[in-house]
C-alpha positions in Angstrom: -21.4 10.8 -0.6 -22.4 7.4 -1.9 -21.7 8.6 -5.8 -18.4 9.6 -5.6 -17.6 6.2 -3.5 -19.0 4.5 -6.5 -17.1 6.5 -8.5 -14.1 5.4 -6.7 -14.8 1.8 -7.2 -16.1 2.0 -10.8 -12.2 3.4 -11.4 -10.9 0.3 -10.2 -13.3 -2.2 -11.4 -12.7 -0.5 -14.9 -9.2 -0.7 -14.7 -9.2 3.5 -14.7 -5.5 4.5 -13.4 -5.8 8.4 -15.1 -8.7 9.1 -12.7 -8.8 6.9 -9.5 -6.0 9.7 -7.7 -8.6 12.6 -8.2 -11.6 10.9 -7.4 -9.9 10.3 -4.2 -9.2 14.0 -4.1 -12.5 14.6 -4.8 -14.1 12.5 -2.0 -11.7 13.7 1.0 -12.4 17.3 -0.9 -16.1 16.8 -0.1 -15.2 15.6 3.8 -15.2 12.2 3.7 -12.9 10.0 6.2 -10.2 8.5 4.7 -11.0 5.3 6.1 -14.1 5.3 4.5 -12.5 5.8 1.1 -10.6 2.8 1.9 -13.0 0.8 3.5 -16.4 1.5 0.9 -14.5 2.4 -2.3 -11.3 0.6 -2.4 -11.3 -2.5 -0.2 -15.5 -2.9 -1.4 -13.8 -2.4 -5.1 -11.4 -5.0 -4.5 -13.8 -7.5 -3.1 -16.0 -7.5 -6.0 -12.4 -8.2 -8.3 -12.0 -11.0 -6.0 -15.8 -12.3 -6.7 -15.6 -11.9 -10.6 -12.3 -14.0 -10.3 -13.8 -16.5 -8.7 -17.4 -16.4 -10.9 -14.8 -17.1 -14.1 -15.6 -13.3 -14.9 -12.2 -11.9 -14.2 -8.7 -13.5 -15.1 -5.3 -13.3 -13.5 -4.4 -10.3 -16.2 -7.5 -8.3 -15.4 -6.7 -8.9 -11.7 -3.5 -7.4 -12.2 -4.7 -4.2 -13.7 -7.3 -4.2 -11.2 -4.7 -4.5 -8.6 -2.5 -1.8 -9.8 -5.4 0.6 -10.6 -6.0 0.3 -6.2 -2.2 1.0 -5.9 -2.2 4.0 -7.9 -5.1 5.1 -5.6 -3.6 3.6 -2.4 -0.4 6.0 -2.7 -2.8 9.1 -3.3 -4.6 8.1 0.0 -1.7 6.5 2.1 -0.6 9.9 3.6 -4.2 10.6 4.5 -5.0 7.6 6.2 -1.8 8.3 8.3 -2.8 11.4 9.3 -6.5 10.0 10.6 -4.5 7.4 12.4 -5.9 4.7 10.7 -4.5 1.1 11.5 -3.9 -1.4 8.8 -5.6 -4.9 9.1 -2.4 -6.5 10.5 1.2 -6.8 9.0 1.8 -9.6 6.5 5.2 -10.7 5.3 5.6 -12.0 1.8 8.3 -13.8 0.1 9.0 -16.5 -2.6 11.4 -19.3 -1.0 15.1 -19.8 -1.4 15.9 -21.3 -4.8 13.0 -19.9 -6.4 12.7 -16.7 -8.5 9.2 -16.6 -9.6 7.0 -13.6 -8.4 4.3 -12.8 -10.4 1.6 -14.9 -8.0 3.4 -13.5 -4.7 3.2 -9.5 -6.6 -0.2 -10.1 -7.1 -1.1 -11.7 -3.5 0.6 -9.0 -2.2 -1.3 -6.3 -4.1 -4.4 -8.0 -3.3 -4.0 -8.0 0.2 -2.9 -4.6 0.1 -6.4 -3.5 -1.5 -8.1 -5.6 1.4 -6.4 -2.9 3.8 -2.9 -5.1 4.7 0.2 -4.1 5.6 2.1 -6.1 3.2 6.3 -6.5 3.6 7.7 -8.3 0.4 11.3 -9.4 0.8 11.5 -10.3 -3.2 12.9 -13.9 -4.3 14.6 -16.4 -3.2 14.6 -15.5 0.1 16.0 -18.3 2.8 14.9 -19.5 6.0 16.6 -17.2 8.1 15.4 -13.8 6.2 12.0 -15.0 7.1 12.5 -15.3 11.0 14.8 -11.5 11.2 11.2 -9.9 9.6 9.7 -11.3 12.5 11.9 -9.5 15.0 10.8 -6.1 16.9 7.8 -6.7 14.1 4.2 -7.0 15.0 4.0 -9.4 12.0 0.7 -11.4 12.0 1.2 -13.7 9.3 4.0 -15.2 7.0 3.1 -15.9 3.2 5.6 -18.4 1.3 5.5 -18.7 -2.7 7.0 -21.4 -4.4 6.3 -22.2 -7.8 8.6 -25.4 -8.1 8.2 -28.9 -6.4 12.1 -28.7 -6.0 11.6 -25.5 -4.0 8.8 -26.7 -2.0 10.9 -28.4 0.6 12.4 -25.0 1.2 8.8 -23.9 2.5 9.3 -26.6 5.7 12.6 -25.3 5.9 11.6 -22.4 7.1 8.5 -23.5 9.3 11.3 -25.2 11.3 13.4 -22.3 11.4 10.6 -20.2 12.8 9.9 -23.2 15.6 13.7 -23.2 16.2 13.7 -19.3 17.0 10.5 -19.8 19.1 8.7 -17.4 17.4 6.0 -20.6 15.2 3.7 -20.0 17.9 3.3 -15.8 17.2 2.9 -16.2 14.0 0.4 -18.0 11.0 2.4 -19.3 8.5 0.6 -19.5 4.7 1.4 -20.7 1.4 0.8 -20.6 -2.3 1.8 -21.6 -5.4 1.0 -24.0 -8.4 1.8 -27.3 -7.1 1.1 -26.7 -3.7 -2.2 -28.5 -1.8 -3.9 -28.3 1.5 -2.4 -31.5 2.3 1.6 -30.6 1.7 0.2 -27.1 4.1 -0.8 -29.8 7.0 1.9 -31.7 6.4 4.6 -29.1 6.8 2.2 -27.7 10.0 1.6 -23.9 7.9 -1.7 -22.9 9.1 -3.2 -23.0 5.4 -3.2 -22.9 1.8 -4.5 -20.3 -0.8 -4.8 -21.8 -4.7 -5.2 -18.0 -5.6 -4.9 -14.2 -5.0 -8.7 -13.7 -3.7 -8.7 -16.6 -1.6 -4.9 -15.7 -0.1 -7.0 -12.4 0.6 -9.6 -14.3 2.5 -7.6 -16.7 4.4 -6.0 -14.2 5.5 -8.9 -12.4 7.0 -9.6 -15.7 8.4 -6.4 -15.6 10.5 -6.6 -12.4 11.8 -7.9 -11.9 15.0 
């Protein structure tokens, strides 16, 4: 059992798109639970990229591929994991801010969280205020991710933390950001509920926040 889980998250840690679908074939083949595929080859895969990134041994490129290696495996197992009933960690909603049209950070948050079991909803670029607060309604949404990449943009980001206090609906969700010239202290000062510099940390603050 253990070998073919291995298997599973040598694929992804070696970047190995061509095989990652049959391994996970192979390991449901042999009787093992989707959610254990998930859990001890994928999401255990994914946590080591996130520790290599942050030991200097990965980059943002090799984080990508990494990413997208999970994805390609993710789709084979999706159906299977729906079948066994198995939850997702929570709902996160993604989107870069109104005015802004870089995605690149957001793709790769969002990829990242959906290796670390997430439900992840991505409403694109330059998405305003108001888009954010309709994704919350009938939604069990958990937390809210905004990306800006500009300073002029960042403004934008409070925007729509006061849009989601003016529908009432600040207090039923966590609200967190990222992007290059963002800081903890512009994230206190606009009231989100934190601040990621990167994709592996997004991924762990957002464990953090769910409860």
């Amino acid at each position: 059992m253990e070998s073919i889980l291995e298997q599973i998250k040598e694929c992804i840690l070696n970047f190995d798109r061509e095989s990652i679908s049959g391994k996970i074939q192979e390991a449901l083949d042999a009787g093992i639970e989707p959610q254990t595929v998930l859990n001890e080859g994928m999401i255990a895969a994914m946590d080591e990229v996130g520790r290599l990134f942050e030991e200097g041994e990965f980059f943002v490129p090799e984080m990508l591929v990494a990413a997208r290696t999970m994805q390609t495996g993710l789709t084979s197992l999706k159906p299977h994991l729906a079948e066994a009933g198995v939850k997702p960690a929570g709902k996160i909603v993604l989107g870069t801010v109104l005015g802004d049209l870089h995605d690149i950070g957001k793709n790769l948050v969002g990829m990242m969280l959906e290796g670390a079991g997430f439900e992840v909803v991505d409403l694109g670029v330059d998405v305003p205020p108001e888009k954010f607060v309709e994704s919350l309604h009938g939604s069990d949404v958990k937390i809210i991710g905004l990306s800006a990449l500009l300073t002029t943009t960042m403004p934008n980001m409070k925007s729509t933390v006061d849009a989601l206090k003016e529908a009432g609906l600040r207090d039923t969700v966590k609200v967190i950001l990222g992007g290059a010239p963002l800081t903890d202290a512009y994230a206190q000062e606009i009231e989100a509920d934190g601040y990621a510099p990167d994709a592996s940390r997004a991924v762990k603050l957002a464990k953090s926040l769910i409860v």
